[in-house]
C-alpha positions as MATLAB code, in Angstrom:
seq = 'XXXXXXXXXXXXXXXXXXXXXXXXXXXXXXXXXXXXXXXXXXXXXXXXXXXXXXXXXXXXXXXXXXXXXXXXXXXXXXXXXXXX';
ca = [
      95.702  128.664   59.481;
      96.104  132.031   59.777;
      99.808  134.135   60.167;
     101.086  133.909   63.290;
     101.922  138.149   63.514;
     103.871  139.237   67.299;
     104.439  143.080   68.011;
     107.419  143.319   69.546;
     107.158  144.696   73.007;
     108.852  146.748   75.561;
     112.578  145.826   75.551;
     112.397  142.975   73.541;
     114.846  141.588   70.552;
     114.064  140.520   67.452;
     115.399  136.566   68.329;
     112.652  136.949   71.149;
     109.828  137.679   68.790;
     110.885  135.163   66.639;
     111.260  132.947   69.605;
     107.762  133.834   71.423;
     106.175  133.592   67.642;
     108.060  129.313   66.894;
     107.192  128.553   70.602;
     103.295  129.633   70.072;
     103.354  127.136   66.683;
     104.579  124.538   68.450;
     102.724  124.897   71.122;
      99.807  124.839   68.855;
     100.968  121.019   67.345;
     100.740  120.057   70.952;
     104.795  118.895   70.541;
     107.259  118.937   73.261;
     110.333  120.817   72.235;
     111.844  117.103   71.663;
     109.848  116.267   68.895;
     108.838  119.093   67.102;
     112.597  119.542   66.840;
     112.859  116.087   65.517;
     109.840  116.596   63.668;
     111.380  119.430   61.495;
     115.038  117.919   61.556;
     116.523  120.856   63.340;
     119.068  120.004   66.652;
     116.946  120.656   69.602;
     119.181  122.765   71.253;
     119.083  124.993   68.408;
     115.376  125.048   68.961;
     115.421  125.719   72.081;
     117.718  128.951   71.536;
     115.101  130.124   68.742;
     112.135  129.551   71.539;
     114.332  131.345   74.488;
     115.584  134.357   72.537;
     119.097  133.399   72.748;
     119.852  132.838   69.031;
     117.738  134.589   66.236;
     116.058  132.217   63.891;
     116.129  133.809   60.080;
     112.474  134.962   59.760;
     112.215  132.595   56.294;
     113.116  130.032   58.193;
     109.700  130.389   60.486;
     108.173  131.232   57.417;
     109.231  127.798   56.280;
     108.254  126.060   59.537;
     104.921  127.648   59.077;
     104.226  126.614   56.059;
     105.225  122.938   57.096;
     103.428  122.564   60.419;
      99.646  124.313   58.514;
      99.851  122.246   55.915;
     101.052  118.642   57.396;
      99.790  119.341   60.980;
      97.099  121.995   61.575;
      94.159  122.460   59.486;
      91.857  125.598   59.502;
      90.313  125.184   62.378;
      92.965  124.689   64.644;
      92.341  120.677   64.841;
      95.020  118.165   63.949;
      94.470  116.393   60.850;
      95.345  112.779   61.617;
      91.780  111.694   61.267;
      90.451  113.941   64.614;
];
C-alpha cells in the first residue's frame, strides 16, 4: 500500500488533514466508524473527532494505524486479504 500523503488546503487545520487522511484509510477497509474504532481499540468518539477535525490525532499515531490496517487488512492492490 502506498502512503496515504494530503496537501493541506485552503483554510484548513492540521487535525483536518489528519482527519480527511484516517477517514480515507478507513474508508479504504470498508469499516464503519464503529468498528474500525473497535478494530484498533481506540473510543469511537475519539475517532470520530480525528475523522471530523475536531481533535488532532498525533501524526505517529496515523503512522501507526497505517502500518496496522496495510499489513493486517489491505494488501498491494487495494484488495482485502481474508482469502478475496
Amino acid at each position: 500500500m502506498e502512503r496515504i500523503i494530503v496537501e493541506i488546503q485552503n483554510n484548513e487545520t492540521e487535525a483536518q488533514r489528519l482527519g480527511r487522511m484516517i477517514k480515507y484509510l478507513r474508508l479504504l477497509t470498508g469499516m464503519k466508524r464503529e468498528d474500525f474504532a473497535n478494530y484498533l481499540h481506540i473510543p469511537l468518539n475519539t475517532v470520530r473527532d480525528w475523522e471530523q477535525g475536531k481533535r488532532k490525532m498525533p501524526e505517529y499515531v496515523y503512522e501507526l494505524i497505517e502500518y496496522k490496517v496495510s499489513r493486517e487488512l489491505i494488501s498491494e492492490d487495494g484488495d482485502e486479504e481474508n482469502g478475496k
